[in-house]
N, C-alpha and C positions, 0 to 999 in steps of 0.2 A: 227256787220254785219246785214244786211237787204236782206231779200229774197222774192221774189214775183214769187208764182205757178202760172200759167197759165192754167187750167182747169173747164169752165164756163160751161161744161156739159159734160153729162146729169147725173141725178142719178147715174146710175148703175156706168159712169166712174167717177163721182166725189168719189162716195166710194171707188172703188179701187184704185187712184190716193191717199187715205187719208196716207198708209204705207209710203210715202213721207217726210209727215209732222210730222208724228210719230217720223222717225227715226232721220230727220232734227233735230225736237226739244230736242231729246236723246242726240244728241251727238254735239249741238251748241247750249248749253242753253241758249246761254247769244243773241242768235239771232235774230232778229223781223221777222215772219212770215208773208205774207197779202197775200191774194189767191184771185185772178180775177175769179169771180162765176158769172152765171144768175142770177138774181135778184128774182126769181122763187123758187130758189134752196137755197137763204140765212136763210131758218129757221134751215137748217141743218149744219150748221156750225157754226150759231150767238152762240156765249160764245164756241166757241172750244176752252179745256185747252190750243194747241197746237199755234192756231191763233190769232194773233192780232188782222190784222182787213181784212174783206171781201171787196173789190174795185167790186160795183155793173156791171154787163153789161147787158142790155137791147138790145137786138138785135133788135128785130120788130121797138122796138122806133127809133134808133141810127140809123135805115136803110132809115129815114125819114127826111126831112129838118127840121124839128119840134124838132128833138133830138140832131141834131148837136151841137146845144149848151151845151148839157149835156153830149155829149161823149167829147170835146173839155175839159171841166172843169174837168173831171173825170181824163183824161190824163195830165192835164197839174199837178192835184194833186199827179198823179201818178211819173211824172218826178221828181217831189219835193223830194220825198223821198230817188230819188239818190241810185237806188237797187243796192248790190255786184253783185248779182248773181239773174236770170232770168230764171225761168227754164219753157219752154214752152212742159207741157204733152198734148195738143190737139192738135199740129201739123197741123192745118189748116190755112189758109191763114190772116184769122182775129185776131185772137192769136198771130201768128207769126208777124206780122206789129203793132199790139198795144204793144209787148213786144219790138219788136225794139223801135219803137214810143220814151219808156221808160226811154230809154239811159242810160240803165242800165251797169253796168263796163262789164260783163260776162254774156252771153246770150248761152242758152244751152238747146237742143231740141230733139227730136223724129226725128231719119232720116227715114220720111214719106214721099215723094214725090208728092203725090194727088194736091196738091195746090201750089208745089214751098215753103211751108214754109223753108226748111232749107236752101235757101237761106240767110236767116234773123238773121242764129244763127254763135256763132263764133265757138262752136261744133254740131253734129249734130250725133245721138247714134242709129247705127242699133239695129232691132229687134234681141237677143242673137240667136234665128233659126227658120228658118221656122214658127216653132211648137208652137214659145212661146207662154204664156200669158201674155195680157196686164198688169198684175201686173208685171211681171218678165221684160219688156219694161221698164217702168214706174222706178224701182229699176236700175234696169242699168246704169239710168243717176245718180243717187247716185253714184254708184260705181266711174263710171267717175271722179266726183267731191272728190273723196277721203272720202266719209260718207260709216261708216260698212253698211254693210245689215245680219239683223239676223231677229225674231220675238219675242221680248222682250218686246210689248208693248200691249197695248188693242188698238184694232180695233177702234172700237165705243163705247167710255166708255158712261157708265149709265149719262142721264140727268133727274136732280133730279125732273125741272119742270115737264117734260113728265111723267116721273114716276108716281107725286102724279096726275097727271091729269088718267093716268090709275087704280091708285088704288081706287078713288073717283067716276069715271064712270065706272068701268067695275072689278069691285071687283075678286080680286082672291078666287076663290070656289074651287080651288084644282082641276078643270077642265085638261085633258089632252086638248091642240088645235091644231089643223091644218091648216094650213092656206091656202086657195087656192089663186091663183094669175091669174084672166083669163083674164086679159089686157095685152098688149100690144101695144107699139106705132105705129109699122107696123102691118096691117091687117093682112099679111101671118105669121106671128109669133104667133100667136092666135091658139094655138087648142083650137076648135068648142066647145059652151058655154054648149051643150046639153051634151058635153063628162063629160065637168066638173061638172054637174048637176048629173050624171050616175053614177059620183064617189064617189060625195061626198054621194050620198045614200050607195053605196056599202061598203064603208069607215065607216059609222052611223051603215050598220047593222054589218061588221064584227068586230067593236071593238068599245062594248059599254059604254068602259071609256074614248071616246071621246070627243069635240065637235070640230065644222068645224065655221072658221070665211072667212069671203072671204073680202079682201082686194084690193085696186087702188085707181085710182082717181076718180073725178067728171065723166068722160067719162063713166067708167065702172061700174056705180049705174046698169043701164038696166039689164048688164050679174050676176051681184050679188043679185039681185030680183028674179031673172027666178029661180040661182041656191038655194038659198032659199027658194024658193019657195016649190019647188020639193026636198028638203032634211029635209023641217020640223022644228021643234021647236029646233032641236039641231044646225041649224045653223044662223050665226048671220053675217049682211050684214053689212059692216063697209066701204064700199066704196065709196067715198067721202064726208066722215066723218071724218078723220082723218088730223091732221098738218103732216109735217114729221117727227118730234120727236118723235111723238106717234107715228105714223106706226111702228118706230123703237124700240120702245118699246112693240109697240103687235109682232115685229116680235120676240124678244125675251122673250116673254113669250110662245110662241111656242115649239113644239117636232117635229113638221117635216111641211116645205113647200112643197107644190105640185106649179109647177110653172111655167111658159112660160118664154122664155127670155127678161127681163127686169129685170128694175133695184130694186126692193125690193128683188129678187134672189140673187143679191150682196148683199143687206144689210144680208142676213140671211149666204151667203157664211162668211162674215166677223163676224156673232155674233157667228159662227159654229153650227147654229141650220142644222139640217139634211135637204137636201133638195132634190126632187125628178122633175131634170130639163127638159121638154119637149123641144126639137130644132128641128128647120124645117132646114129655109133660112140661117142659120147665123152657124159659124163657133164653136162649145164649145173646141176645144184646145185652140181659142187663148180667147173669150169672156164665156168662162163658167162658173161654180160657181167654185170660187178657192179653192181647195183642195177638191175638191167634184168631180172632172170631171167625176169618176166613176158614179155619178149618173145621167149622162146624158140619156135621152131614144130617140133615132131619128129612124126613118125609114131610111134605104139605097136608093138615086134615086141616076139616071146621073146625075142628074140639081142639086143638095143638098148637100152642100151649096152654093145657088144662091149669097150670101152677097147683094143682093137685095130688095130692100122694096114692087117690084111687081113680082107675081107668073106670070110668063109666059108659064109653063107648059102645056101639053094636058091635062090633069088632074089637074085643080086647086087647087092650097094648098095639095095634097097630101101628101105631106115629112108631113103633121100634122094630118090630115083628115085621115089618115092610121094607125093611132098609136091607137090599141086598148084601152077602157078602160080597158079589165081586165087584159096587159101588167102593165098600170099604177097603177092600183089598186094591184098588187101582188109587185111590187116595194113599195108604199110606206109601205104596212102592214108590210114587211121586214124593210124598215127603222125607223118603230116607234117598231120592238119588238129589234131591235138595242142595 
């Protein structure tokens, strides 16, 4: 049997979309896996025990007369392989037409509406309620398909490369870590850089078996300087520094993320490091850290959760810009004496 995932982003959901392939692989050993990823996103997958092989997608290029050629050969390799089963988790309009495109035998999807994609599937699997989360969406279409759902498997298991690249740069001293996370891809998803500067002092002086790493990407070098800056010689700026293997290995040598919603929050929900989630705009029943949702901290507004990427509020960014640090700061101290 051949199966091909459909979920080319972003971090946060490519990691929780991964319980998929997990269980896929558990219980159809003998199956070929190939997962359609952003091309951005393939260091986190290349050598997964679970996957075969990654089918790149280049959106920016592909939306170009200059990439046509390269989406056309991608899919015509993709038809090649003659998939049983299609299972489209991003439910968006481009997903859903490359996974027909496919001509795969069984084409099975997220009944998401926004784009028309379930048009495209020959099933199409509401959200179990309201309420869910995206992992428990995600798991449903397993059910469907007749694959158990339990948690019998590792998340993210250890990558050996990543590993010795951490033990070699950043040697284990027996340090307690924290990890701050003050990026985000939407601006109003950001509690304010000066908050997290506030904490991680707060966090330095009240528990001296620490130290604070602050983690992201290239984008967020500025906000992990400032917070550095101002928290001293115990904290260490690792933002856009890091591959994605390694991020996922500093997030597992961690005892607690403080974190805005994004996706190294998933990575840490799925390594079960303790996490302490700040939300504005965005919804944490259905996208919060799974099995953590207790540790979400939001403010109560009308507008909150906009699921917006712009604050239109009279009070801009409030649902974040109102979240005390010393709420935050008494939260995480409780989840690192945990």
């Amino acid at each position: 049997m051949k199966i091909l995932v459909l979920k080319p982003s972003s971090l946060g959901d490519v990691v929780q979309s991964l319980p998929v392939a997990r269980l896929l692989r558990q219980h159809l050993p003998k199956a070929t896996i190939h997962w359609w990823l952003n091309r951005e996103l393939i260091p986190l997958l290349d050598g997964d025990p679970d996957i075969e092989a990654v089918i790149p997608f280049d959106r920016r290029r592909w939306a170009t007369p200059s990439g046509w050629p390269e989406a056309v050969s991608t899919l015509q390799r993709a038809r090649r392989e003659r998939y049983d089963w299609v299972i489209d988790l991003q439910a968006l309009a481009r997903s859903a037409v490359f996974g027909w495109l496919t001509g795969g035998s069984y084409t099975i999807g997220l009944q998401d509406f926004r784009e028309g994609a379930p048009a495209f599937y020959d099933r199409s699997i509401p959200r179990p309620s309201a309420q869910s989360h995206a992992v428990d969406w995600y798991l449903a279409v397993l059910r469907e398909l007749g694959v158990p759902i339990h948690w019998d498997f590792e998340w993210l298991p250890v990558r050996s490369d990543a590993q010795t690249v951490m033990d070699s740069v950043w040697p284990d001293d027996g340090s307690r870590w924290v990890a701050l996370q003050p990026g985000a891809r939407w601006l109003n998803k950001r509690w304010p850089t000066d908050s997290f500067a506030e904490l991680a002092v707060g966090l330095l002086h009240a528990r001296p078996d620490i130290r604070v790493v602050v983690l992201g990407g290239a984008g967020d070098v500025a906000m992990g300087q400032q917070i550095c800056r101002t928290a001293g010689p115990r904290a260490l700026n690792l933002a856009g520094r890091l591959t994605l293997p390694t991020m996922v290995a500093w997030v597992r040598r961690c005892s607690l993320m403080v974190t805005n919603d994004t996706g190294p929050m998933h990575v840490a929900a799925a390594l079960k490091v303790p996490v302490v989630a700040l939300f504005g705009p965005t919804a944490p029943a259905h996208t919060g850290p799974y099995g953590q949702l207790d540790s979400v901290l939001r403010i109560d507004l009308p507008c909150s959760p906009c699921q917006t990427p712009t604050c239109h509020f009279d009070e801009p960014m409030a649902c974040l810009r109102r979240l005390p640090v010393a709420l935050v700061l008494e939260a995480a101290c409780r989840r690192l004496g945990e």
